[in-house]
TILO-821867 format. One record per residue (C-alpha): z, x, y. Coordinates in pm, whole numbers, padded with zeros to 5 digits, always signed. Example, Ala and Ser with C-alpha at 12.3 -4.5 7.8 and 13.67 -1.06 7.14 Angstrom:
2
+00780+01230-00450
+00714+01367-00106
This chain:
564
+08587+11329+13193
+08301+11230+13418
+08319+11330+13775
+08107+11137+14036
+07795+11351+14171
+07699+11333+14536
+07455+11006+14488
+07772+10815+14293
+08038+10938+14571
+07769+10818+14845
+07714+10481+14720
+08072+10424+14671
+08155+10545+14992
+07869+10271+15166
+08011+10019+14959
+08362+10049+15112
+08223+10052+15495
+07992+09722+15388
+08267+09564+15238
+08552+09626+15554
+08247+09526+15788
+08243+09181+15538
+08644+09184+15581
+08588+09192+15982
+08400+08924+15964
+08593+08720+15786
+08925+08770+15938
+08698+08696+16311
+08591+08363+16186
+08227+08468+16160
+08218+08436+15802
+08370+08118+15648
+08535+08122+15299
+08274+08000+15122
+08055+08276+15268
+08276+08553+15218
+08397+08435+14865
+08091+08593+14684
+08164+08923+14886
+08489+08997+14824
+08465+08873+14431
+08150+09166+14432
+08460+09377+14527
+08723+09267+14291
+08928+09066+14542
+09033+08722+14428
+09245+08446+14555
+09522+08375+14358
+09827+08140+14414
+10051+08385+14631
+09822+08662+14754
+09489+08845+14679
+09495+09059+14374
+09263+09338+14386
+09097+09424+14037
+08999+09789+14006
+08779+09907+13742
+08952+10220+13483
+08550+10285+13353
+08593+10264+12974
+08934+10328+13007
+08940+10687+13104
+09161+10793+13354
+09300+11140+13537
+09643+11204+13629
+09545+11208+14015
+09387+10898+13937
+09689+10694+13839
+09906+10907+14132
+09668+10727+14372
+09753+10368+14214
+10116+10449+14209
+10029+10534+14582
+09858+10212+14637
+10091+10017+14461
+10413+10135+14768
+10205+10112+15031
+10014+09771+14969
+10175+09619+14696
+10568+09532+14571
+10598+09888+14416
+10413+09794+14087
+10050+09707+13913
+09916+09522+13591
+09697+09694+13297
+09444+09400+13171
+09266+09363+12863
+08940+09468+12994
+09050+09833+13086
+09093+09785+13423
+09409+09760+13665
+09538+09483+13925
+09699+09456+14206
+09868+09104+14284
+09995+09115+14615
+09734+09248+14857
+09688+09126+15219
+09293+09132+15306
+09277+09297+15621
+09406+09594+15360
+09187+09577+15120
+08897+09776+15285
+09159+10077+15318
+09223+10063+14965
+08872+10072+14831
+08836+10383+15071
+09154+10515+14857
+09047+10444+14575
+08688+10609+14641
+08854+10927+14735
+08944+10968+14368
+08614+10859+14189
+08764+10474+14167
+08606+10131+14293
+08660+09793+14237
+08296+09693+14190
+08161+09450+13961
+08516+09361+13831
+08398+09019+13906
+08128+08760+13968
+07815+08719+13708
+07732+09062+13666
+07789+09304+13405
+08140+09412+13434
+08340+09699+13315
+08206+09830+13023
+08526+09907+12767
+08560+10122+12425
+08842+10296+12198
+09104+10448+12365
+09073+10735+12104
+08730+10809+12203
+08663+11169+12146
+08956+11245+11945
+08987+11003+11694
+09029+11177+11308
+08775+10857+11217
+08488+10886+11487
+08165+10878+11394
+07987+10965+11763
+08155+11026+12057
+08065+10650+12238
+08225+10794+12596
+07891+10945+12701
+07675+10625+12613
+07918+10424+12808
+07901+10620+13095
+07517+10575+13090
+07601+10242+13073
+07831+10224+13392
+07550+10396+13612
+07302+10188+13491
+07470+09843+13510
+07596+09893+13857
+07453+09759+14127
+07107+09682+13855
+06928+09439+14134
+06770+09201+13839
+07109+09145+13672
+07355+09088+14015
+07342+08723+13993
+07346+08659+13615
+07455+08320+13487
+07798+08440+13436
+07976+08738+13389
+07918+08978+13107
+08061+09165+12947
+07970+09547+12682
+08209+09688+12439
+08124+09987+12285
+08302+10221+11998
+08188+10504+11766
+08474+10542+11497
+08449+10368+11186
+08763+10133+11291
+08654+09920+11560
+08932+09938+11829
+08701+09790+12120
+08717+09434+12006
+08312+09460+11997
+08282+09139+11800
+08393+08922+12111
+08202+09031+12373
+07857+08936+12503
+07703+09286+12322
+07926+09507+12125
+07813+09858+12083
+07828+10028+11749
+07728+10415+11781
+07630+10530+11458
+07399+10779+11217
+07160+10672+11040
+07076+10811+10618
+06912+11096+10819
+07146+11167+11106
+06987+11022+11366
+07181+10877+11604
+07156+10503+11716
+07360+10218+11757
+07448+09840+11542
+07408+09577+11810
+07574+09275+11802
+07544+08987+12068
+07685+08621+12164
+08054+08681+12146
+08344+08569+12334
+08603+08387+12389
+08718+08152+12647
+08644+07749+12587
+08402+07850+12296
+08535+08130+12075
+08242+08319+11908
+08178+08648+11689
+07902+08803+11795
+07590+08839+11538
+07384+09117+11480
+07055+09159+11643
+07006+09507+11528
+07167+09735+11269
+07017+10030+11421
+06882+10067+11743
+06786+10450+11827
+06985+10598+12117
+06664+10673+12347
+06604+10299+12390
+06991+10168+12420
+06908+10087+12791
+06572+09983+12782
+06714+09787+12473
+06983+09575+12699
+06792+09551+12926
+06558+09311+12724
+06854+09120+12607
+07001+09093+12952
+06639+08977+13085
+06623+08718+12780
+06980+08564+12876
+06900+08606+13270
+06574+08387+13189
+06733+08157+13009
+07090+08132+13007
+07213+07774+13135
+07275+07799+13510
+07359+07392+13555
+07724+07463+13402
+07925+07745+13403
+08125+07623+13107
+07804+07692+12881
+07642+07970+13103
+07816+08224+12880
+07499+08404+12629
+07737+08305+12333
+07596+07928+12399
+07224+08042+12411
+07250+08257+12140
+07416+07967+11959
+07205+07676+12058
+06873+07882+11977
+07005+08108+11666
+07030+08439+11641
+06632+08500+11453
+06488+08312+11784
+06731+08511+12013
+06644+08858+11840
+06241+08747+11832
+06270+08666+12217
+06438+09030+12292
+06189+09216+12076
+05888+09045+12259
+06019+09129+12535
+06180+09495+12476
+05783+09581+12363
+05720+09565+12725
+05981+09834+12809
+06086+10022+12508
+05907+10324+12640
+05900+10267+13028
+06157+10433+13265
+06469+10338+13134
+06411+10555+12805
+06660+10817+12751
+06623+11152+12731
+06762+11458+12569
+06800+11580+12942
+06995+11292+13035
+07222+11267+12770
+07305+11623+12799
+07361+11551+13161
+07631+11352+13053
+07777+11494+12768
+07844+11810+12915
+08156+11598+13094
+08305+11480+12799
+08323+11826+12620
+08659+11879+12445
+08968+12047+12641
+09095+12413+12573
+09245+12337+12255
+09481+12608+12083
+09431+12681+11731
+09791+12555+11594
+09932+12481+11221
+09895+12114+11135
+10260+12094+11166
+10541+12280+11247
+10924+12335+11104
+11148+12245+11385
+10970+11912+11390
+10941+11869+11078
+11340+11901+11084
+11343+11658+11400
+11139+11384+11216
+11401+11392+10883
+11741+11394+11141
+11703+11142+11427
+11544+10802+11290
+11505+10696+11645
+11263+10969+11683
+11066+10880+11331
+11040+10520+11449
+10867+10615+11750
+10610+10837+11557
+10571+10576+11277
+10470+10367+11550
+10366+10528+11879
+10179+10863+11776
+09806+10811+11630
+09595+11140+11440
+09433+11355+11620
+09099+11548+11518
+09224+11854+11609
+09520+11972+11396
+09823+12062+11600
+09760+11767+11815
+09873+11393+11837
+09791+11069+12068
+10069+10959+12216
+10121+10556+12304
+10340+10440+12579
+10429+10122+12539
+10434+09923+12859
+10619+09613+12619
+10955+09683+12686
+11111+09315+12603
+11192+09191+12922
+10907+09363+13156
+10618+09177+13170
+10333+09279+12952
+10120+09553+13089
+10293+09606+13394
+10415+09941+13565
+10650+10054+13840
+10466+10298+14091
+10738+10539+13998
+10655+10490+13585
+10256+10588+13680
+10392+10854+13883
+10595+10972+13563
+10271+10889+13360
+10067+11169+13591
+10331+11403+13512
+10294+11387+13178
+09961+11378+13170
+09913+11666+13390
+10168+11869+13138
+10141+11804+12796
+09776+11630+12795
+09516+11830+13022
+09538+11599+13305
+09428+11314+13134
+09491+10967+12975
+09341+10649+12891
+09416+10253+12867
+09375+10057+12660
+09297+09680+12581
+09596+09612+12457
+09806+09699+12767
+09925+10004+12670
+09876+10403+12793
+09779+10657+12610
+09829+11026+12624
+09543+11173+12454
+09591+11541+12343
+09949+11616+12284
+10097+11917+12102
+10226+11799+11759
+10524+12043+11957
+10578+11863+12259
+10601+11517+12095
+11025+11564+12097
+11016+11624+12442
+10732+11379+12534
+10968+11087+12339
+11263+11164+12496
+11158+11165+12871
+10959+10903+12768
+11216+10735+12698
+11407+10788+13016
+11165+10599+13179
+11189+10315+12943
+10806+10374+12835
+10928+10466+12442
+10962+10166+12260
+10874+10219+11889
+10700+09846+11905
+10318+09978+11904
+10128+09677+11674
+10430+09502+11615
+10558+09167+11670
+10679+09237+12058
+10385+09459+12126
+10254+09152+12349
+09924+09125+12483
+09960+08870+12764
+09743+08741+13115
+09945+08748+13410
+09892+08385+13361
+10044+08070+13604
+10299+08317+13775
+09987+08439+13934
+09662+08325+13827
+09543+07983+14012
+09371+07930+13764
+09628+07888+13449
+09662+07601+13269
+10077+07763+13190
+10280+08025+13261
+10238+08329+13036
+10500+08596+13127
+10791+08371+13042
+10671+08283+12677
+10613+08665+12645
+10998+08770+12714
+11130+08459+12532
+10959+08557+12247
+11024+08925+12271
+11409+08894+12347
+11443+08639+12045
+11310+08942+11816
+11378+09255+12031
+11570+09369+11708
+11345+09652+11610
+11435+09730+11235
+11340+09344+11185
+11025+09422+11352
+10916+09703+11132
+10997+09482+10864
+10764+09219+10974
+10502+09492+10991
+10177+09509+11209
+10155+09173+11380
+09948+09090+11659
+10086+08847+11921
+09872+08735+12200
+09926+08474+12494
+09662+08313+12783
+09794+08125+13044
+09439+07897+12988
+09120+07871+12798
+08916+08198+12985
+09126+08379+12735
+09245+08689+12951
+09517+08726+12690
+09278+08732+12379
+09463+08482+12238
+09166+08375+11951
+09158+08674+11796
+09586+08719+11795
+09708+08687+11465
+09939+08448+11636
+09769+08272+11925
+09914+08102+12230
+09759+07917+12464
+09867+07765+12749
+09767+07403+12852
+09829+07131+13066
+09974+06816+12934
+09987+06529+13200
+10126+06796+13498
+10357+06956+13257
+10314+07289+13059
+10260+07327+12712
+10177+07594+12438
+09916+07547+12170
+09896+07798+11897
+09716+07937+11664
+09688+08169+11368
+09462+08396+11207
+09281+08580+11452
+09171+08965+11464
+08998+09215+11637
+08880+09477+11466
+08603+09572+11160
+08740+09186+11026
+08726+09006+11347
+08800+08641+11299
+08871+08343+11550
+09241+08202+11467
+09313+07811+11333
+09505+07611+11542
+09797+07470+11383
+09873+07150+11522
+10012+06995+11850
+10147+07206+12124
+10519+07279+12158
+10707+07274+12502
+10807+07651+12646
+11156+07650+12536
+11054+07569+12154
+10827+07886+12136
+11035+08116+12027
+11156+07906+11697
+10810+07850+11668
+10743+08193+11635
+11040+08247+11375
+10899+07953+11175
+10567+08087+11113
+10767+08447+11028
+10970+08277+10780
+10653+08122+10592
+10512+08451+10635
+10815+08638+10454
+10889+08362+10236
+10477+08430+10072
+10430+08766+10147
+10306+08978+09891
+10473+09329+09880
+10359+09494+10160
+10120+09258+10294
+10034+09221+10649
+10086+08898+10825
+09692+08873+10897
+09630+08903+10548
+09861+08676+10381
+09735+08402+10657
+09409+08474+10500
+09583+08398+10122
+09711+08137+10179
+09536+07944+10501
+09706+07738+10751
+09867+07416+10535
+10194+07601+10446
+10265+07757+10795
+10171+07403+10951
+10378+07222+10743
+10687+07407+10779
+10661+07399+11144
+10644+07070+11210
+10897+06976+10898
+11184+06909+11106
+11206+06844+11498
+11277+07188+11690
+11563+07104+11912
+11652+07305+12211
+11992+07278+12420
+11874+07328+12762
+12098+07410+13052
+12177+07002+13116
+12292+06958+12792
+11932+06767+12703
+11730+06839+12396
+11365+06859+12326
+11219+06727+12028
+10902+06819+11896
């Protein structure tokens, strides 16, 4: 993995004594809140209802054992003994006190970690497939590309002050696991009929108030010009882009209200005013930056191996977790291992300091000191002897990090929402472990098959919720909280934005919600067909209907009822 040079370390390291001479400031009264809001959102700090959260950046989710040793670290000294994996590859800490949060950067810088650009209008932390580099399907290794991308985008002076944030996914397998289609520019790296590498652009997704899938502006864009490239597109949106509401500043609503030929003719004219200036790539720098994401000391090993073989056949337990949990490797003998940080009734994405110390342990043992995270909440550890895997389960396991629920129904991806967040709509972590606790049974989850179940706590969409195959949303209903929801959504190479059903439904009806839509779903299913797909089939009529058919009545602890 990439390991800072003396100019990176530097200008982290002058960040951290800016920002705690912005903190002093502040906490003297020579800085007032307004002033030192923009300051401390450059550094990932944010106000939310309780405490500051601190938002560190995990750069395209690639992370070292020492690494995640110094958040369980953080997390005991500063924090209540725990953190939160987001959707966006990065990691928060919700209960920070800011005269801290300068001695945390400087933590954090002493293991190649910052917190910059996790917020404000700039280009945040670029994310991409957690199986980078050893995924049987990749194309190109993307890990290299993004890292060019991280040096690049931080601190760029013409793109600081954008007219809201923005945000670059990037994969290179032929399965789309970075959710490229809903971000401002996905990143396809690809070949071309004569091997040439380049990359399928696509721009003007997102989420939030106005769900979009991003269009193509280019099915192949040669890697030498990928920054000069965004650049253009960047400069297009920063000229343009709507700066009189931040509720259409997004470049999904320029693309949109211009269409994408007059977008793509606007970055062209432009780009032929860089294409070939200083930003160009070359072979130098590439290799520069390759040379850090070369593979591991790999043994040669048999695909497979008798005594687990013999394992898989006796202990189901064990086979459930592999059906689930372990993903190919390119290199026979090895395995990706998923930890699933969905255990019903811990909130989504969360970890104990003493389950990330675990997590380095592991790591540092059966994975070369490495791991990754990925956008759906989970941890991965990425180079595991097919071997080890008994082992790896069972201690696993121990530390309640081996449910076999990987892409099914209670493999939640869910915002911290209005537990935390000031600026939910609902709460989120609730709905979450109702919903996983109602169907924690894990043979009827493998039944149900892959299922993808995701939850905001309001419209900015931190839980993904348009692209869930089931969507919640949280939203406020004269003071009180309510759920909207939605179906049909993916990520993936057949992105789509999901249908909302129909009115919302009041917290305590959301888990016979839920087993309403699943009993449409089994009642039409097809064989073996997914729940995605036989939404698809069949469209939203018969899954509306038979949720609002009869009134969903809850006994609450007074004895009342709710009625939909």
């Amino acid at each position: 993995m990439y390991h800072y040079d003396q100019y990176d370390q530097l200008i982290v390291n002058e960040r951290v004594e800016q920002y705690r001479d912005q903190v002093r400031r502040r906490l003297s009264g020579e800085l007032t809140e307004d002033e030192f809001r923009i300051l401390r959102l450059q550094n990932g700090l944010y106000m939310q209802r309780h405490a500051y959260m601190l938002r560190a950046a995990i750069p395209y989710g690639l992370l070292a054992a020492n690494q995640l040793r110094m958040f369980a670290q953080i997390a005991r000294q500063y924090d209540r003994d725990y953190a939160h994996f987001t959707t966006r590859q990065n990691i928060q800490f919700n209960w920070i006190k800011l005269e801290d949060s300068p001695d945390i950067l400087a933590k954090l810088a002493t293991v190649e970690l910052h917190a910059i650009q996790t917020s404000g209008n700039c280009i945040r932390n670029t994310t991409s497939d957690e199986f980078a580099g050893i995924a049987a399907d990749e194309i190109v290794d993307p890990r290299p590309y993004a890292e060019l991308i991280r040096e690049w985008s931080t601190f760029h002076p013409e793109f600081a002050y954008l007219p809201r944030k923005f945000k670059i996914a990037i994969s290179g397998a032929l399965e789309d696991r970075a959710a490229t289609a809903v971000h401002d520019i996905g990143l396809h790296v690809i070949k071309n009929e004569d091997g040439e590498v380049g990359f399928r652009v696509l721009v003007g997704g997102g989420m939030g108030r106005t769900p979009i899938l991003g269009s193509v502006i280019r099915e192949f864009l040669p890697w030498r010009h990928a920054m000069t490239y965004l650049e253009s597109i960047l400069r297009v949106y920063n000229l343009h882009g709507r700066r009189d509401n931040k509720y259409k500043a997004r470049i999904k609503i320029l693309v949109k209200a211009i269409g994408i030929d007059t977008f793509r003719e606007q970055v062209e004219a432009e780009w032929l005013n860089s294409k070939d200036g200083p930003a160009t790539l070359t072979e130098d720098e590439l290799h520069r930056i390759a040379k850090y994401f070369t593979s591991p000391a790999y043994e040669s090993l048999p695909a497979t191996d008798t005594a687990f073989e013999r394992l898989k056949n006796e202990d189901k337990a064990f086979a459930n977790w592999l059906k689930r949990n372990v993903k190919a490797h390119k290199v026979p003998g090895y395995a990706a291992v998923l930890l699933s940080l969905k255990k019903p009734g811990i909130p989504p994405g969360d970890i104990t300091a003493e389950q990330m110390d675990f997590v380095a342990d592991l790591a540092d043992t059966y994975s070369f000191s490495e791991l990754r995270v990925t956008h759906e909440q989970n941890l991965v550890l990425s180079d595991v002897k097919i071997t080890d895997l008994y082992t790896v389960w069972q201690a696993a396991k121990a530390q309640q990090l081996a449910t076999p629920n990987i892409g099914l129904l209670t493999d939640i991806i869910c915002c911290p929402g209005g537990d935390f967040c000031s600026l939910a709509n609902a709460k989120s972590i609730p709905i979450a472990q109702a919903i996983a606790e109602r169907f924690e049974n894990i043979d009827f989850q493998h039944d149900i098959g892959d299922i993808e179940l995701n939850i905001s706590g309001c419209i900015n969409a931190c839980g993904h919720h348009h692209v869930g195959n089931i969507g919640i949303l949280g939203v406020d209903k004269d003071g009180q909280e309510w759920y909207q929801v939605s179906i049909g959504g993916a990520q993936g190479n057949h992105a789509s934005i999901g249908k909302i059903i129909g009115p919302s439904f009041s917290a305590n009806q959301m888990p016979t919600v839920i087993d309403r839509l699943l009993q449409v779903y089994v009642d039409n299913r097809i064989e073996d067909e997914r729940f995605i797909d036989t939404v698809r089939r069949i469209e939203v009529a018969p899954f509306k209907q038979f949720v609002y058919a009869t009134p969903i009545v809850v006994e609450q602890t007074a004895g009342e009822a709710i009625n939909a």
